[in-house]
C-alpha positions in Angstrom: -18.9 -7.2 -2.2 -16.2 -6.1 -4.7 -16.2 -2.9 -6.1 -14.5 -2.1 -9.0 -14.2 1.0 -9.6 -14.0 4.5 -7.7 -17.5 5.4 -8.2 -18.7 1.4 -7.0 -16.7 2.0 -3.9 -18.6 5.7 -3.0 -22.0 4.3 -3.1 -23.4 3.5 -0.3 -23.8 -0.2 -0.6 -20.1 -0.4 -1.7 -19.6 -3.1 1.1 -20.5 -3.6 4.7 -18.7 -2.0 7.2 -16.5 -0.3 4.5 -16.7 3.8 5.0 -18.9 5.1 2.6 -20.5 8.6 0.6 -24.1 9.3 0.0 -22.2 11.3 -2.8 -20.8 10.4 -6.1 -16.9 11.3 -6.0 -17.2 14.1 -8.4 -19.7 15.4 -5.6 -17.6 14.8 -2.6 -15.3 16.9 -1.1 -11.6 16.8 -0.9 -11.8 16.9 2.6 -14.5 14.1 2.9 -12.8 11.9 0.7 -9.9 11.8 2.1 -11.4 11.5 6.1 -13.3 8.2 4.4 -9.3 6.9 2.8 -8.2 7.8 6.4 -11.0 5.4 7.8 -10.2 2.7 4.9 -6.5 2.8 5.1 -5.0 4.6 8.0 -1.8 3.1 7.8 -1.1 3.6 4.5 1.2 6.2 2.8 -0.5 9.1 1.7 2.5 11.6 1.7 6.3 11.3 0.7 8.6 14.2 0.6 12.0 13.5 1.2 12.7 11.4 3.6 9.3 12.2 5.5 6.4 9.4 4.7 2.5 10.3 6.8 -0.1 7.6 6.4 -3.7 9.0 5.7 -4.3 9.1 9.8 -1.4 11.1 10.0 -2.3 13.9 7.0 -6.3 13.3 8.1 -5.0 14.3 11.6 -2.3 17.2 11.2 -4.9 18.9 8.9 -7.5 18.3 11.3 -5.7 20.2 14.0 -5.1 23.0 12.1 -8.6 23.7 10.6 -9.5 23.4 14.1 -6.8 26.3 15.1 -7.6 28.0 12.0 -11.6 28.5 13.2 -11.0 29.9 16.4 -8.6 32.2 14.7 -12.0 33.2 12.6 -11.6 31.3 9.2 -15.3 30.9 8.2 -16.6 29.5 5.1 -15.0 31.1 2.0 -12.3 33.1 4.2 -9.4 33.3 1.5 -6.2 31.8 2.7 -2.8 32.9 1.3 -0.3 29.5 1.0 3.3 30.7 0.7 5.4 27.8 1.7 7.9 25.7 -0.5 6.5 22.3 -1.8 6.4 19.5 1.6 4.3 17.9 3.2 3.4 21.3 5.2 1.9 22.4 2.1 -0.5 19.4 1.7 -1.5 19.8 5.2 -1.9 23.1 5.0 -4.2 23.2 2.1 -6.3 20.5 3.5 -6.0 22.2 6.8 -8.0 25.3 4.9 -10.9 22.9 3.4 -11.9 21.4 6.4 -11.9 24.8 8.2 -13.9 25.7 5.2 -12.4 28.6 3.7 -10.3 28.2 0.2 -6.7 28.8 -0.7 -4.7 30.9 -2.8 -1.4 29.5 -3.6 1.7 31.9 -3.5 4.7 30.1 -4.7 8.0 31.4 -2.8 9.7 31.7 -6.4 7.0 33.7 -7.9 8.7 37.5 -8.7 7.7 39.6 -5.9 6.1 42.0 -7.8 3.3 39.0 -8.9 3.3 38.4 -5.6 2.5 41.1 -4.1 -0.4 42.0 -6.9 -1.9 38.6 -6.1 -1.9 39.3 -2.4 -3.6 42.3 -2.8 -6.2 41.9 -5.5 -7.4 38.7 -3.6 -7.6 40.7 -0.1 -6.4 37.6 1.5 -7.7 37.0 5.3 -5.1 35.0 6.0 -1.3 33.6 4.8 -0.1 30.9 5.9 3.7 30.5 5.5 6.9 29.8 7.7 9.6 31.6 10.0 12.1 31.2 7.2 10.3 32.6 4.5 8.3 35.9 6.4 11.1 38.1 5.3 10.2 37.3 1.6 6.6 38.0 2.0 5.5 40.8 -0.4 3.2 43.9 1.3 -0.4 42.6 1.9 -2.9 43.0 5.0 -3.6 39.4 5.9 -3.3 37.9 9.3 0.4 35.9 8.7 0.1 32.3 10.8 4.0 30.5 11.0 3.2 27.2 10.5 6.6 26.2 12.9 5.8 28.8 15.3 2.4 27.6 15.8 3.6 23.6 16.4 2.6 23.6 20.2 -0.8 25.0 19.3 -1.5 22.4 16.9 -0.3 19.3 19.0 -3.0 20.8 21.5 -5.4 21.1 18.9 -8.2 18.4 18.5 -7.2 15.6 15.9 -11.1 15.0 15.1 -12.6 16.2 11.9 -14.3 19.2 12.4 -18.2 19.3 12.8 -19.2 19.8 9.1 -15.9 19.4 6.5 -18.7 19.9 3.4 -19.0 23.4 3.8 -15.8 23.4 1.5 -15.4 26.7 -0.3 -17.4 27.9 -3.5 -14.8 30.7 -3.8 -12.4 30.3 -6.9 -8.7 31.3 -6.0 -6.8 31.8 -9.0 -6.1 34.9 -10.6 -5.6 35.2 -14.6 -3.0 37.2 -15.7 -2.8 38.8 -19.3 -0.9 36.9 -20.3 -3.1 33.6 -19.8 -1.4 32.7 -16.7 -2.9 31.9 -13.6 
């Protein structure tokens, strides 16, 4: 059966054998849709950044093994998880990472002023930041648990690469802050 068009290929008659959603997209997680593009095309590129290319197994995998690490560390559903690492593929993993643990994510982009920084960090009483070696020194004040994504690298490898039990329970927290001035 052809499908053609996003929705066609969610239902669950898209085609036999092909991966499907009981959900429409707009209903389906992050997380969920991309475990089924990880089942459909594992070999394909999902990631570039630089000279680094990871297929959809890959991604599906690395962000597997760290929502796994990041539940027995205690991120529960809706735990809010700082981000503050430079634009890579870390960060994609990372944020997927946080979905499928089922917490949500607040962005902290290293080249925000520090003092924006630090406000953010503290009005959103993170649980958690997750960052790397190179850029702890920068981090403004806050009381979140800090994970080092490259200091953590043996953990993950001995982390399960299986989706976790239940990737739906994807956070209903929203983690952006609005500024004054209209930004976020």
């Amino acid at each position: 059966m052809e499908t053609s068009s996003p929705q066609a290929a969610m239902r669950p008659d898209a085609g036999a054998g092909e991966p499907s959603s009981a959900m429409s997209p707009s209903l389906a997680t992050v997380a969920r849709l991309c475990e089924e593009q990880a089942i459909r095309s594992p070999e394909a590129i999902a990631v570039v950044y630089g000279e680094e290319a990871l297929t959809y197994r890959e991604v599906n995998e690395r962000a597997n093994q760290l929502a796994h690490y990041l539940r027995k560390r205690g991120v529960v559903a809706d735990t809010l998880v700082g981000v503050f690492l430079d634009r890579s593929e870390a960060m994609v993993i990372a944020l997927l990472g946080i979905l499928k643990a089922g917490g949500a994510y607040l962005p902290l982009d290293p080249a925000y002023p520090r003092e924006r920084l630090s406000f953010m960090c503290q009005d959103a009483d993170l649980g958690f930041l997750l960052t790397q070696a190179g850029l702890r020194d920068v981090l403004p004040a806050h009381n979140a648990t800090v994970v080092c994504l490259d200091a953590i690298a043996e953990d993950l490898d001995r982390a399960s690469r299986q989706n976790p039990l239940s990737s739906d329970n994807c956070s209903s927290l929203s983690a952006t802050t609005e500024f004054p001035d209209g930004t976020t």
